[in-house]
N, C-alpha and C positions, 0 to 999 in steps of 0.2 A: 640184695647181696647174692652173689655168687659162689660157690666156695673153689677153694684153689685146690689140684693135686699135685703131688709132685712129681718132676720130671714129662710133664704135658705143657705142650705148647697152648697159650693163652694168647687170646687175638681177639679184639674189637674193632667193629666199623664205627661204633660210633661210643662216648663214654661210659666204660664199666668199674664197676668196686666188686675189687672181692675182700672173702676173707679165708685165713686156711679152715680146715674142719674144726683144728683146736683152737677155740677161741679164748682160753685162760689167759694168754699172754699179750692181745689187744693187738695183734698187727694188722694192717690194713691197707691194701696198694687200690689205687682207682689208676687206670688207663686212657689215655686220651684216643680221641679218634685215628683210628688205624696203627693202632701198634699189636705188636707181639713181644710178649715177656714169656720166658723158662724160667719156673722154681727148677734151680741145679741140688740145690741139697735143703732138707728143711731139717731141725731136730726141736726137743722142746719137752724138758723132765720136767714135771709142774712138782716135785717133791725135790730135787735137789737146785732147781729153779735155773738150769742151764741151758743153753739150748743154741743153736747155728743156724742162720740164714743164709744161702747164696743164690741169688737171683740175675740174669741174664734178661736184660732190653735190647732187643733186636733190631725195635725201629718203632720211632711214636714217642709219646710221653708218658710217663710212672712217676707218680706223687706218690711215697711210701712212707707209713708212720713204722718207724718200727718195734714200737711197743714194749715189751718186758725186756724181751730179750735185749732190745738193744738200750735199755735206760739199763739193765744189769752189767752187760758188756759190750759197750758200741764194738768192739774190735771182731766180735762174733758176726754182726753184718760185713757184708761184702754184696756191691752189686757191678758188674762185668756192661758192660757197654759194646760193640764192636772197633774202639778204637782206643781203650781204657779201661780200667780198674779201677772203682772206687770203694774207699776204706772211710765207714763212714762213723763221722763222731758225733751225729746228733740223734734226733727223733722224729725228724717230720722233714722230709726233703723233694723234690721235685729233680727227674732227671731229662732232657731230651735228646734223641737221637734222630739223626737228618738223616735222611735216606743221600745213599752216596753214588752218584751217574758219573 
């Protein structure tokens, strides 16, 4: 595993897993070959058990669990596509994005 920072561009040739530094809350994106994803905003109070995900796929594929945060509040994830917005209600999703000529 990898770990995630926020607001740094993430890019794989070929397939990677991260996770963020704080791992209390279980989330976890793997990347398919050749993409780029931005964590836009991350938060995450392990004592009032609240926390915000926004994530930006640029281009490639993103399989995301969303883990506490989002089995607490799916409405707290949000993941940005370049042609979309998605508002997500589950816990374990696959997104892809086509490179556009």
């Amino acid at each position: 595993w990898d770990f995630l920072c926020y607001g740094h561009i993430h890019s794989f040739q070929s397939y990677g897993s991260f996770l963020p530094n704080d791992r209390l809350h279980k989330i976890s994106y793997t990347l398919g070959p050749n993409s780029v994803m931005v964590i836009d905003q991350y938060s995450f109070n392990p004592v009032t058990r609240e926390g915000r995900v926004e994530t930006s796929i640029l281009k490639g594929t993103l399989r995301f669990v969303t883990g506490l945060i989002g089995w607490l509040n799916p409405g707290a994830i949000k993941v940005t596509t370049p042609t979309a917005v998605i508002g997500v209600r589950g816990t374990d999703f696959i997104v892809e994005v086509h490179d556009v000529k």
